[in-house]
N, C-alpha and C positions, 0 to 999 in steps of 0.2 A: 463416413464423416471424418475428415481433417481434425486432429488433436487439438487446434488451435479452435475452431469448432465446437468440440466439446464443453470444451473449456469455457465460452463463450456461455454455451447453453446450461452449463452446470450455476454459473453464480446467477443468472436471470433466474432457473427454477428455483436455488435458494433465496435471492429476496423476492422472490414470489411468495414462497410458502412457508418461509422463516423469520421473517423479519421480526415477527411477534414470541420469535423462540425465549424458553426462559433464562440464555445466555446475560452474565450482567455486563457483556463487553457489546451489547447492542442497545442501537436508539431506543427501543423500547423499553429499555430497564430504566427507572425513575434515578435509582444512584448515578445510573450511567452517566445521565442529564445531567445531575448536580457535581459531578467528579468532572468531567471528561475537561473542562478546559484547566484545571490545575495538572490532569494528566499530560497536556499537550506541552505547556510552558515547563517541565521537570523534562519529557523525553526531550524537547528544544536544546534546555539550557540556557533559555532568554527569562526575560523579565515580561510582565504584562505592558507595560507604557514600551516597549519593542515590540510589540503584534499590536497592541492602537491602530489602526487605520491603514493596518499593512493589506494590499492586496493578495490576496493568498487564491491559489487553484490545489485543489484535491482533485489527483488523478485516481481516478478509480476509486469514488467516492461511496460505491456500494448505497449503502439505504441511507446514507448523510450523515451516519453516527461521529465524524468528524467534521463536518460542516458546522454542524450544530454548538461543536466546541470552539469554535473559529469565530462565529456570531457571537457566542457570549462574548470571548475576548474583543468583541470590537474592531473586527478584520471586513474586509471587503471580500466572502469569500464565495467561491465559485470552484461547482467541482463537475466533474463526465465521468460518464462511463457505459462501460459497453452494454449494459443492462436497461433497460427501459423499465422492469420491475422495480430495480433499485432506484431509479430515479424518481420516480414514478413518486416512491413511497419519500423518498427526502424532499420533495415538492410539497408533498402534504403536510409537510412540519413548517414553509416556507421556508425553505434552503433554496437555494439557486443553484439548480444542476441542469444539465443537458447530457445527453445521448451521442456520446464520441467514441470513438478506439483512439486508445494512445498513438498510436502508429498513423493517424491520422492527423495529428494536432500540428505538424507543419504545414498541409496547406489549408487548415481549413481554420488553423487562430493565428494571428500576428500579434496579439497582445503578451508583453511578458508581466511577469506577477514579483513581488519582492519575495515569495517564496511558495516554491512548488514542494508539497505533502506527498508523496506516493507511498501507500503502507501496504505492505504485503500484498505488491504486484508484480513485480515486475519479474520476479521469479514464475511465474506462471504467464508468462511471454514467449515467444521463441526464440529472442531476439535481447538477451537482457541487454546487453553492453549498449546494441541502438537504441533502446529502448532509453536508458538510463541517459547516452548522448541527446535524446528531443526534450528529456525533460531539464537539461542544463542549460538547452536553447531556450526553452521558454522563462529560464529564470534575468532579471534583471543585470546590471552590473552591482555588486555588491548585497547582492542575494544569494538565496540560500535555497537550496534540494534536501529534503528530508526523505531518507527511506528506511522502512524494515523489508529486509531481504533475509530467506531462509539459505540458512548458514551452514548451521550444526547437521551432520548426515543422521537422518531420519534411524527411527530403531530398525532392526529386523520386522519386528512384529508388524510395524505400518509398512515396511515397502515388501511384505508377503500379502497385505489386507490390498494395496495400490497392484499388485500385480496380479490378483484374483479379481478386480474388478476390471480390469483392462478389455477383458477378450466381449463384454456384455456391453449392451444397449446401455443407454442413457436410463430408460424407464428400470430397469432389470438394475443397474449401479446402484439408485437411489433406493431400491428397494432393501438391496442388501447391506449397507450405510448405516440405512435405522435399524436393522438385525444387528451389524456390528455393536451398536449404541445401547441394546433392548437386552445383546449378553452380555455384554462387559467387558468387550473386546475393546472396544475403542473409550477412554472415560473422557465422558467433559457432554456437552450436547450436542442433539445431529448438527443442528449450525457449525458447531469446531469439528465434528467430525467432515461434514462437504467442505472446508477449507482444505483440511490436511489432507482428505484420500479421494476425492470425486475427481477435481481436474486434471483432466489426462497433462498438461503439462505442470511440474510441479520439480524447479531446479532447486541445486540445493549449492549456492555461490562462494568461493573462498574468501574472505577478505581478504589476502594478497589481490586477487584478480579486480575487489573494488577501489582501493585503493589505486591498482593501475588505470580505471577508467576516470576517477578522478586527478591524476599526474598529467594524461593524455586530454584533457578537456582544462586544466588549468584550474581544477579547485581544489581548495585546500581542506582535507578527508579529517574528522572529527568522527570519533568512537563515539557514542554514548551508550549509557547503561542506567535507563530508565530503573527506579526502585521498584517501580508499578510490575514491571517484567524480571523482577530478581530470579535469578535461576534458568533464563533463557538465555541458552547458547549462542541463537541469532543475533544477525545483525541491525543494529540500531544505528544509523549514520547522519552525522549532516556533510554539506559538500557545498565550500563557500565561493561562491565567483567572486573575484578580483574586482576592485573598482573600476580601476582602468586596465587600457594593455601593457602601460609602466608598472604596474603593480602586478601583472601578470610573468615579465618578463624579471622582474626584481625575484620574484618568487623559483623562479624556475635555476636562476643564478644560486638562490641560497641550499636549493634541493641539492642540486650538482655539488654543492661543499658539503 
């Protein structure tokens, strides 16, 4: 089976069987519910009356635990993903999701959104840079791409736990995941442990190389550093398109100085 494959099949089996984990960073955690759109407008850096009635898409919307923060805010929001579990499960909260591959959303949406979400995906792509190029097509003019991309290189400890899981099955991975979790090898729950160690593809990006993908695509690259994520070394980015092409070309004049 193709790593991209895996990968595929790793996050459908976790919002299969996890969605109800007692993680407090998922739809099911009741705080989650009540936090998640003050979360959303701090990692932004906008205001609520700037997401009011803004059309937003979540790429890779996993079980909706973002969607659901988009809604409260008052957002027109729509999210896919490669999971039909995860969709599945954000349906039944009334999220509006559908069943896409990123890699897919040029020919199969022509709508753009005043802001494309993608959170801790696109690293576990093959493809980040194109990956990262379709989602700045789908963004409007004078819109905005939001991502968390893993950053900071992983310890020892996880890419010896990522390198013992490699040579095994799917079935055999997950098996060993919840061992890691049940001794103490990995802390946090099996949900954060199949984020960080199941998917066979799992990069780890330098912010010089994002910041060139936003110079080369003409948006203007913004760090941010959510409180909610204090002490994460990852990347938290927005990446603003230009209103026009005069402001794109204005922009690229000022970079050169």
């Amino acid at each position: 089976m193709a790593t991209g494959d895996i990968t595929i099949r790793s996050f459908d089996w976790q919002w299969q069987n996890l969605s109800n984990d007692p993680s407090k960073y998922l739809l099911s955690s009741p705080l989650w519910r009540e936090k998640v759109d003050e979360l959303i407008l701090e990692e932004l850096g906008v205001d609520a009356l700037w997401l009011k009635g803004k059309e937003v898409l979540d790429v890779g919307c996993g079980n909706g635990r973002w969607l659901y923060g988009f809604q409260k805010l008052g957002c027109f929001a729509f999210g896919i993903d490669t999971s039909p579990s995860g969709v599945e499960y954000a349906r039944s909260y009334g999220l509006q999701a559908h069943v896409l591959n990123l890699f897919d959303m040029p020919n199969a949406m022509e709508k753009k959104f005043d802001l494309v979400w993608c959170w801790g995906v696109i690293h576990h792509t093959a493809n980040p840079c194109r990956a990262f190029s379709i989602l700045a097509q789908a963004t409007k003019p004078g819109g905005l791409v939001h991502c968390y991309v893993y950053s900071n290189p992983r310890s020892l400890g996880v890419k010896a736990m990522r390198s013992l899981l490699k040579p095994f099955n799917f079935t055999v991975r997950r098996r060993l995941i919840s061992v890691y979790v049940k001794m103490g090898l990995y802390h946090g729950t099996v949900h954060e442990a199949f984020d960080a160690l199941s998917p066979a593809i799992n990069k780890e990006i330098p912010e010089s190389e994002i910041q060139g993908w936003c110079r080369n695509l003409g948006l203007r690259y913004e760090r941010r550093n959510p409180l909610w994520a204090k002490g994460s070394k990852d990347i938290f980015f927005n990446a603003w398109r230009a209103e026009t092409q005069d402001d794109f070309e204005k922009s690229k004049i000022e970079e050169k100085r």
